[in-house]
C-alpha positions in Angstrom: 18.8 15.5 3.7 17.0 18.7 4.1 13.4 16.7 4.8 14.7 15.0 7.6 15.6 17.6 9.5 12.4 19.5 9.3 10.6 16.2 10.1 13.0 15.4 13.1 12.3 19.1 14.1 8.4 18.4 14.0 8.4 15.1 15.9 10.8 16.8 18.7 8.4 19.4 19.1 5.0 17.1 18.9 7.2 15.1 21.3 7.6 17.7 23.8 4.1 18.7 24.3 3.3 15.0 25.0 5.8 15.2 27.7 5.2 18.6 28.9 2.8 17.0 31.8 5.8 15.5 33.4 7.5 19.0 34.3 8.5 22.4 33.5 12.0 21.5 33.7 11.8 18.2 31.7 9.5 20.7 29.3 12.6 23.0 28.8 14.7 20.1 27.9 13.1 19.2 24.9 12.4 22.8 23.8 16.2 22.8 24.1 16.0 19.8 22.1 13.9 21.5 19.6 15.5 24.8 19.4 19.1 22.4 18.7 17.2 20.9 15.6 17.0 24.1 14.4 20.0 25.2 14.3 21.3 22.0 12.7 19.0 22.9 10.0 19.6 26.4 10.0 23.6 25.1 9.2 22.5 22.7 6.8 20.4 25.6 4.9 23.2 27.7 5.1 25.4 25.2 3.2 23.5 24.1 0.8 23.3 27.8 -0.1 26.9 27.8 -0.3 27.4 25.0 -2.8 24.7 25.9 -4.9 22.3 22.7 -3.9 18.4 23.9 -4.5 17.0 27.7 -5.1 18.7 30.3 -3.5 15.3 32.0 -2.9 13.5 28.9 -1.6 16.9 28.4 0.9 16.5 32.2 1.8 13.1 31.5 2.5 13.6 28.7 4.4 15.9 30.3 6.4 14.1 33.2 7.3 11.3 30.8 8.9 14.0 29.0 10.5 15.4 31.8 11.8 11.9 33.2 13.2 11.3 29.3 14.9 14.5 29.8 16.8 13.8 33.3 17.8 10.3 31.6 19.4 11.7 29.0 20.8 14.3 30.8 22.3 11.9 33.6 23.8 9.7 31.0 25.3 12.6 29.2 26.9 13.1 32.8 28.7 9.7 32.8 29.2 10.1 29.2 31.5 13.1 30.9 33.0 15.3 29.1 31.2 
C-alpha cells in the first residue's frame, strides 16, 4: 500500500521532467500532480500511524521526508509563479 504510493510519486515526478519541454504551464501541472501524490501519502502515513500498521519511528521518519518533498515542491511551484 505504502510502496505504491512512493513509486507513483517517483514516476509522476520522472514523468514531469520528460514533459517539462512542452511548457512552463503544462510543467506546473504535473508538479501539481506530484505535490498531490504527496499528500496522499502523507494521509496514508498518517493513518497507518494511527492504527498501529509498521514502526512508529520509521512512519515518523517517513513523514518528516514527506513533509520536506512537499515543502519543495510547493516552493518551486511559487518559484514558476504558480
Amino acid at each position: 500500500m505504502l510502496t505504491d504510493k512512493s513509486v507513483q510519486f517517483v514516476h509522476c515526478l520522472q514523468y514531469s521532467r520528460r514533459q517539462c519541454r512542452k511548457s512552463e504551464k503544462d510543467y506546473a501541472r504535473f508538479i501539481e500532480i506530484a505535490l498531490g501524490s504527496c499528500f496522499e501519502l502523507e494521509t496514508q502515513l498518517l493513518v497507518a500511524r494511527d492504527v498501529g500498521f509498521g514502526g512508529q519511528d520509521l512512519i515518523n521518519q517517513l513523514l518528516a521526508e514527506v513533509q520536506d518533498e512537499q515543502k519543495m515542491l510547493s516552493g518551486f511551484l511559487s518559484k514558476l509563479g504558480y
